[in-house]
N, C-alpha and C positions, 0 to 999 in steps of 0.2 A: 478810211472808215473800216474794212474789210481789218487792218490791221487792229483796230483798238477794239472792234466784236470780239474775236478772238482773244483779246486777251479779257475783255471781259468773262467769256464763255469761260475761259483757263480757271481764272478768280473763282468761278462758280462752282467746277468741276472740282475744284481744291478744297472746297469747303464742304463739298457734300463727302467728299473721300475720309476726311478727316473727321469727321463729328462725330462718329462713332464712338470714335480710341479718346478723345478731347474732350466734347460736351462744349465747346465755345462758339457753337454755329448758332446764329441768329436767322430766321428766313421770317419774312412781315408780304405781305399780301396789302395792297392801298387801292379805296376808290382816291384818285388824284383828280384835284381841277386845277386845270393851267388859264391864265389869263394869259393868252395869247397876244403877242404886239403885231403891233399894225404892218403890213409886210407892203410893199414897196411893189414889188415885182408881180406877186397875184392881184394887188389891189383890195385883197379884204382890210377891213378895219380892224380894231383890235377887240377879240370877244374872250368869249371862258368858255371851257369845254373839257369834257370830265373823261376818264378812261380809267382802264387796271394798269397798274404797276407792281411785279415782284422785286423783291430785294432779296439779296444772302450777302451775311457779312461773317469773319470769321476773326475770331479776338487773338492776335499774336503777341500780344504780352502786357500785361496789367490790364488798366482801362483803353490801350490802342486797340484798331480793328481798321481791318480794312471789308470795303461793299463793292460789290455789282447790282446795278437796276437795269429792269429791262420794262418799256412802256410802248402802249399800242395804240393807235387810233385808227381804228374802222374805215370804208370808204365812205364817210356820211354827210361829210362835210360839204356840202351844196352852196354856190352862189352864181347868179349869170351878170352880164353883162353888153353891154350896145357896143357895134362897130359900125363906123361906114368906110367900104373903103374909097368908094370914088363915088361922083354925082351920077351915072351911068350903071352902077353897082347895086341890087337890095341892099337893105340891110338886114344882116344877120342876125341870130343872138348864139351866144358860147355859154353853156351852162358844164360849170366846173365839178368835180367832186377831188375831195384831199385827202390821202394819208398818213399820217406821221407817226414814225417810230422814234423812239428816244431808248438811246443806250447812253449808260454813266456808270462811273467806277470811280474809287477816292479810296479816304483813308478819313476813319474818325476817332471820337473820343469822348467816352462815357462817364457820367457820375451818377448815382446810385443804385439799385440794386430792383431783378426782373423778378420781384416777388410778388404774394397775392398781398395787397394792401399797400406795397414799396413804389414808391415815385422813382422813376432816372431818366435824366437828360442827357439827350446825345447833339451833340456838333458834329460837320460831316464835311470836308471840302473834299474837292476831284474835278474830274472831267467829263464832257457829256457829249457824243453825238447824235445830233438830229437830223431826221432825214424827212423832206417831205414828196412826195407820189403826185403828181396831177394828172388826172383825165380828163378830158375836152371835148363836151360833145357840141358841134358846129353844125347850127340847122336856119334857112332860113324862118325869118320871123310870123308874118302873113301865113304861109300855109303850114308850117313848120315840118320843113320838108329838113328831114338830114341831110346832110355834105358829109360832113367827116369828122372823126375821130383823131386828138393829139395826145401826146403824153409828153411831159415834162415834171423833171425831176429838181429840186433846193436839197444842197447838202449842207451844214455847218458844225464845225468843230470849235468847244469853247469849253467854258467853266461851271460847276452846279455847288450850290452851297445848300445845305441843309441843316435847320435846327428843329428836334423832335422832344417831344414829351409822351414819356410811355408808365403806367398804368400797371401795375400788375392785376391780371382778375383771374388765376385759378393755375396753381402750381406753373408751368412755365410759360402759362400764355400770358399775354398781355395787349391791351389796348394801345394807340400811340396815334396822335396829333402830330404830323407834320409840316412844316411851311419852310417857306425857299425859293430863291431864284436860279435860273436858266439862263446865260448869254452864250447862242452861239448863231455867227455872225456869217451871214452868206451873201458875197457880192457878184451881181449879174451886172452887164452891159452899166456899171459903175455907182448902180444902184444896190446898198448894203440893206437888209434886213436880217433883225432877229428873231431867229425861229422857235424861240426861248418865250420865257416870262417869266412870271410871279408863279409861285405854285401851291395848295394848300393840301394836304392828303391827309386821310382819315383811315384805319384799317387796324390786322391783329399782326400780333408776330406771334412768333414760340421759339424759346431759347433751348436746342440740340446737346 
């Protein structure tokens, strides 16, 4: 993981260096909702959940380009659930909170043009790592007395496809609609979940 950030970051850092002398730097800004799939190993169901996503993409020749995305999810994600461990045992409850960050980089490819009034569509494939954060607060149920705090971490490396419509609305800014999947696939104790899904993002860009 530590290695594909990094080159994420690289991607980034090359396209903010370059825009100046070029002018082929794209940066967009996205509220994103993921529909999240049903995960295995934490036991949540599959829901939708919205966050920011940046993007910088940089055009190396005609309509090609390559991107980095970087995505955040807060600690906010709550759910608990029942244990017992023995007839001799209370029971407890475990009330969770979840992280996830999402990094991705690719390479795409554009048809028309980032003007005020101009339609262009972009296609996007690459790669994407998602990470998810779990914290564990363990307290008995009855008096709700704390025991103890876990942490446990879901890594998964996979694939991100994007197809976008963007909008020109005022000399290099523009609107843009995006939608798209996530598969990246994280197996515990023989149990696989994706930490991915469906995606739908709404946000501005401005072409450098």
């Amino acid at each position: 993981m530590k290695k594909l950030m990094v080159l994420v970051l690289a991607v980034l850092l090359c396209a903010g260096t370059v825009s100046a002398a070029s002018g082929k730097v794209i940066l967009n800004l996205y509220g994103t909702g993921l529909n999240v799939a049903n995960n295995a190993f934490t036991g949540q169901e599959s829901r939708s959940k919205a966050f920011f996503e940046v993007k910088a993409a940089y055009a190396v020749s005609a309509n090609l380009y390559v991107w980095a995305s970087h995505g955040w999810f807060p600690l906010r994600d709550s759910w608990k659930s029942w244990e017992r461990k023995s007839s001799f045992a209370e029971d407890i409850t475990i009330e969770r909170t979840l992280s996830k960050r999402v990094v991705a980089g690719g390479a795409g490819f554009f048809i028309g043009y980032f003007e005020p009034g101009q339609f262009a569509v972009r296609a996007e494939a690459g790669v994407c790592s998602i990470a998810n954060a779990i914290d564990s607060r363990v307290s008995f149920i009855e008096p709700e007395q704390f025991i103890r705090s876990e942490e446990a971490s879901q890594w998964g490396l996979g694939g991100r496809g994007n197809l976008s419509f963007t909008y020109g609305l005022y000399k290099s800014v523009f609107g843009e609609l995006s939608l798209g999947f996530m598969y990246a696939p994280d197996k515990i104790d023989g149990v696989r979940s994706n930490l991915g899904g469906f995606h739908l993002a709404l946000g501005l860009g401005i072409q450098l």
